[in-house]
C-alpha positions in Angstrom: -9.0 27.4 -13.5 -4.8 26.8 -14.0 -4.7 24.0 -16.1 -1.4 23.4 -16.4 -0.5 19.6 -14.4 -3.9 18.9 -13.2 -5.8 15.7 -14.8 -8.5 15.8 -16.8 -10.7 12.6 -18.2 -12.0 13.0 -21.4 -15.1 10.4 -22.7 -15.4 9.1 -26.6 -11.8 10.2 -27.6 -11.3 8.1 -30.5 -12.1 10.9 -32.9 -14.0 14.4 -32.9 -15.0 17.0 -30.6 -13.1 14.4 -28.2 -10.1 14.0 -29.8 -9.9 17.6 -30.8 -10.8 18.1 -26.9 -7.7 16.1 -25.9 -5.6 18.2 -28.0 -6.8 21.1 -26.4 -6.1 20.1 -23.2 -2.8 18.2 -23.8 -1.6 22.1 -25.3 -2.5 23.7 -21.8 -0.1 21.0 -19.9 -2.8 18.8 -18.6 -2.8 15.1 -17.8 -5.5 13.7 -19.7 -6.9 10.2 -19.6 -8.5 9.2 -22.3 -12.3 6.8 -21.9 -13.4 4.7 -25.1 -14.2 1.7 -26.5 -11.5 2.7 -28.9 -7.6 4.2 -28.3 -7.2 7.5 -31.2 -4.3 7.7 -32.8 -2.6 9.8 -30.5 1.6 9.8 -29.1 1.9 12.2 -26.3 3.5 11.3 -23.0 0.7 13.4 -21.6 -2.1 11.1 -22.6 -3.1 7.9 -21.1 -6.0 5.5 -22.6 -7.9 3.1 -20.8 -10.7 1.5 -22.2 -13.8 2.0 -20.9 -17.3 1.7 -21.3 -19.2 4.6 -20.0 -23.0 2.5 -20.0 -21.3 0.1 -17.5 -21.0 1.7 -14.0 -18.7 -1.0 -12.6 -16.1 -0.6 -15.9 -16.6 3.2 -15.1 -15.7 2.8 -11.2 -13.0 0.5 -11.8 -11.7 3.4 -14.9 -12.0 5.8 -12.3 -9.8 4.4 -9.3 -7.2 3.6 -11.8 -6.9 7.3 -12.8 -6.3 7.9 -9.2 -4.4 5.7 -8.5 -2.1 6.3 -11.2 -2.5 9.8 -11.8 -4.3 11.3 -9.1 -7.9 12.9 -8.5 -9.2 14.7 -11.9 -10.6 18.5 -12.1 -11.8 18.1 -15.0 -14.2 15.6 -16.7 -15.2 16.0 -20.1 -18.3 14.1 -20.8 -18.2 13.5 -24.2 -19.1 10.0 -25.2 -22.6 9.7 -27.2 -24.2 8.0 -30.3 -27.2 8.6 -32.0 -29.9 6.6 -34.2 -32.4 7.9 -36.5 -35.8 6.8 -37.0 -40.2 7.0 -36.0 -40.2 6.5 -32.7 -42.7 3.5 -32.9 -40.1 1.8 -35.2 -37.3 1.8 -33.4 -35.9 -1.0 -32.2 -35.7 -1.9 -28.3 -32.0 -1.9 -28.6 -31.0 1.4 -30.0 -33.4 3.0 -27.8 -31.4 1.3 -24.6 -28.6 2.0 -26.2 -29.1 5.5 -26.2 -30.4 6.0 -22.8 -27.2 3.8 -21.7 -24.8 5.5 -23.0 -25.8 9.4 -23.8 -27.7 9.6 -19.6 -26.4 6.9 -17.6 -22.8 7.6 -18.7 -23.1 11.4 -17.6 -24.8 9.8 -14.6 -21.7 7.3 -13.9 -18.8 9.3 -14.7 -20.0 12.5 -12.6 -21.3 10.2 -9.7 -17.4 8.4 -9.8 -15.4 12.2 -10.0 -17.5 14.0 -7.7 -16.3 13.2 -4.6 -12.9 13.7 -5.8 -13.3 17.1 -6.8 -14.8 18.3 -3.6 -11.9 17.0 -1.9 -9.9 18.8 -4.3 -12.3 22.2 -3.4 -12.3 22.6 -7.1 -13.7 20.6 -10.5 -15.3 21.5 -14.1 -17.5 18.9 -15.4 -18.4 19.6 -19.0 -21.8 17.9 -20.3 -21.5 17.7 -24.4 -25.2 17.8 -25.0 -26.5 19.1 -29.0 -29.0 21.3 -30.6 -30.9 18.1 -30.6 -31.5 19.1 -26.2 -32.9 22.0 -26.9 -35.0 21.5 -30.0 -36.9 18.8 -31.3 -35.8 17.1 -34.5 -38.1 14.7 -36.5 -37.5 11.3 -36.6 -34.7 11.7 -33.7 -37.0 11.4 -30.6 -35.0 9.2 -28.6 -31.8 11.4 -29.3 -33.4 14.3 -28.4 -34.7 13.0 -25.4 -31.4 12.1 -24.4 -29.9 15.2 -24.9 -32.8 16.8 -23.5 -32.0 14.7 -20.3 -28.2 16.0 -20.5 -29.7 19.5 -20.3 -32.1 19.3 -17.3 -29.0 17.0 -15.6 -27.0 19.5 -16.5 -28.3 23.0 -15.0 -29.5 20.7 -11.7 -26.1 19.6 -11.2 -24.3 22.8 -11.4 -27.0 23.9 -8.2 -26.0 21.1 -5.9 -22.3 21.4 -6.1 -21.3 25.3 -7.2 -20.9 25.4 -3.1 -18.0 23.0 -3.3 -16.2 25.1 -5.5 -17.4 22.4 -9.0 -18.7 24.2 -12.0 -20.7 22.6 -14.5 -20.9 23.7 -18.1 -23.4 22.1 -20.5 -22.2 22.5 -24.3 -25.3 22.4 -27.3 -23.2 21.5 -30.4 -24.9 22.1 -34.0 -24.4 20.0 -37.2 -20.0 19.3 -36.5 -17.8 17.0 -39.0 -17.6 14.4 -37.2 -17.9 11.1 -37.1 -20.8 11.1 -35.7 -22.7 10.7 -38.8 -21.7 7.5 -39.7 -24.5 5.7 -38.4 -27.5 8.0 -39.3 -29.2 7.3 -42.9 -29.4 10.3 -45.1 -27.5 12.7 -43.1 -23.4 12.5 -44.1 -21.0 14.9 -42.5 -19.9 17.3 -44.6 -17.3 20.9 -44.9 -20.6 23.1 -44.5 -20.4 22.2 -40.7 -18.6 23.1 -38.0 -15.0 22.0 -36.9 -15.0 20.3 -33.9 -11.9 21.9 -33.0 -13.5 24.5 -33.1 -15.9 23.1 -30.5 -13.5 22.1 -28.6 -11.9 25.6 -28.6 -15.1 26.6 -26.7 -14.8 24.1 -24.0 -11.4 25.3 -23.7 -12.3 29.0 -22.7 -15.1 27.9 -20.3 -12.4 26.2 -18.9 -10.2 28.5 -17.9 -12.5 31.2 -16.6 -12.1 33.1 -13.1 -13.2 30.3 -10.3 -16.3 32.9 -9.8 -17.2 32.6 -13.3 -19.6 29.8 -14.5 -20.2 29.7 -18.0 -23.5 27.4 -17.5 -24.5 27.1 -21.4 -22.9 27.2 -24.6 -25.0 27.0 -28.1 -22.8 27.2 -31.5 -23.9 26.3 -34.9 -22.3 26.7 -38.1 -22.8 30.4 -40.0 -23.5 28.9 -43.3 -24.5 25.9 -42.7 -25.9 25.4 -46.5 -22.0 26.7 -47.7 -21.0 30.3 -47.9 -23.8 32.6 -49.8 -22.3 33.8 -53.6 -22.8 37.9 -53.3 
C-alpha cells in the first residue's frame, strides 16, 4: 500500500511499540491519529491525539467519527493498546481479569468493528492486531494474558477471511520480551537492554505495510537473539 497522505489510527501511543509505530508511520507521510488514555510527547503537524478509551465502544465510535470528520476515512488501524497482570489464575482478582478482556479483545473488537466499513468504502485497509508470544504459547502464572492474546490470534486469522474480498488485509504481530513499558505493572519481570527494541517492532509492522495489495503478510513472530545478553566466545 502507498502510504504517503492516507490516515492511519494508532492505539496505546503514549510510549512503545506505539509510539515507535507513530514514528514509523509519521516518516512515510501519513496522517496519524493517535488513541490513548495518555497524549506522548510527540510535535509533528502530522499527528493528532484524541483521547480515547478503547474498552468503551461508545468513546471508540465517537473517536472514530471525529477522525473522519476531521481527517477523513483511515487505511490503516494499528491495534496496539494492551496491558497485562501476572498472577494464579484462581488469585486473580475480578477486576484485572475484566480488565484484560476489556481492553486487550473488546478493544480489537471495537476499533475494527468502527474502521471497517470505512475501509471497504475505501476498497482498501490494513488492520494490524499487536498480539505476543504470550498467543501463541502458554506462560505460567499469565493465563488471563495469554488467553487474551490467544483471542487476538484466533480474531485475527478469522478476520483476515471475511474481508480479504474487500480489498482489507489483516496482519497479526506476536512480539517477544520488548523494552517497553509494559513491564511496569508485572512483579518480578523488569524490562531490560537484553530485549528487543520496539522500534524495531515497529520496523516490522512497517514492511507488512507496504507490501504489493496481493500480498498478505498474515503472521509475524520476532523475539530477541540473545535474550539472556550476547554469549562471551
Amino acid at each position: 500500500m502507498e502510504l504517503k497522505g492516507k490516515v492511519a489510527i494508532v492505539t496505546g501511543v503514549s510510549k512503545g511499540i506505539g509510539l515507535e509505530t507513530v514514528k514509523a508511520l509519521l516518516n512515510e507521510g501519513m496522517i496519524v491519529v493517535g488513541w490513548g488514555r495518555t497524549s506522548p510527547s510527540l510535535d509533528n503537524t502530522d499527528f493528532h491525539f484524541v483521547k480515547t478509551d478503547v474498552s468503551d465502544f461508545e468513546n471508540v465510535r465517537d473517536s472514530y467519527e471525529r477522525v473522519t470528520t476531521e481527517f477523513g476515512k483511515p487505511s490503516v488501524l494499528i491495534n496496539n493498546a494492551g496491558l497485562g497482570y501476572m498472577g494464579m489464575l484462581h488469585e486473580m482478582p475480578l477486576d484485572e481479569w475484566h480488565a484484560m478482556f476489556n481492553t486487550n479483545v473488546n478493544g480489537i473488537y471495537y476499533c475494527s468493528k468502527v474502521a471497517i466499513p470505512g475501509m471497504i468504502d475505501l476498497e482498501e485497509g490494513h488492520i494490524v492486531n499487536i498480539a505476543s508470544i504470550a498467543g501463541i504459547t502458554g506462560i505460567e502464572k499469565m493465563s488471563g494474558y495469554c488467553g487474551t492474546k490467544f483471542a487476538v490470534r484466533g480474531i485475527s486469522h478469522s478476520l483476515f477471511k471475511e474481508v480479504r474480498n474487500f480489498g482489507i488485509k489483516v496482519t497479526c504481530i506476536y512480539p517477544g520480551s520488548t523494552n517497553t513499558n509494559f513491564f511496569d505493572e508485572i512483579s518480578g519481570w523488569d524490562a531490560n537492554e537484553n530485549m528487543m527494541r520496539p522500534e524495531d517492532v515497529a520496523s516490522s509492522i512497517l514492511h507488512s505495510l507496504k507490501t504489493h495489495p496481493n500480498y498478505h503478510v498474515v503472521d509475524v513472530e520476532m523475539r530477541p537473539l540473545w535474550p539472556k545478553g550476547k554469549p562471551n566466545k
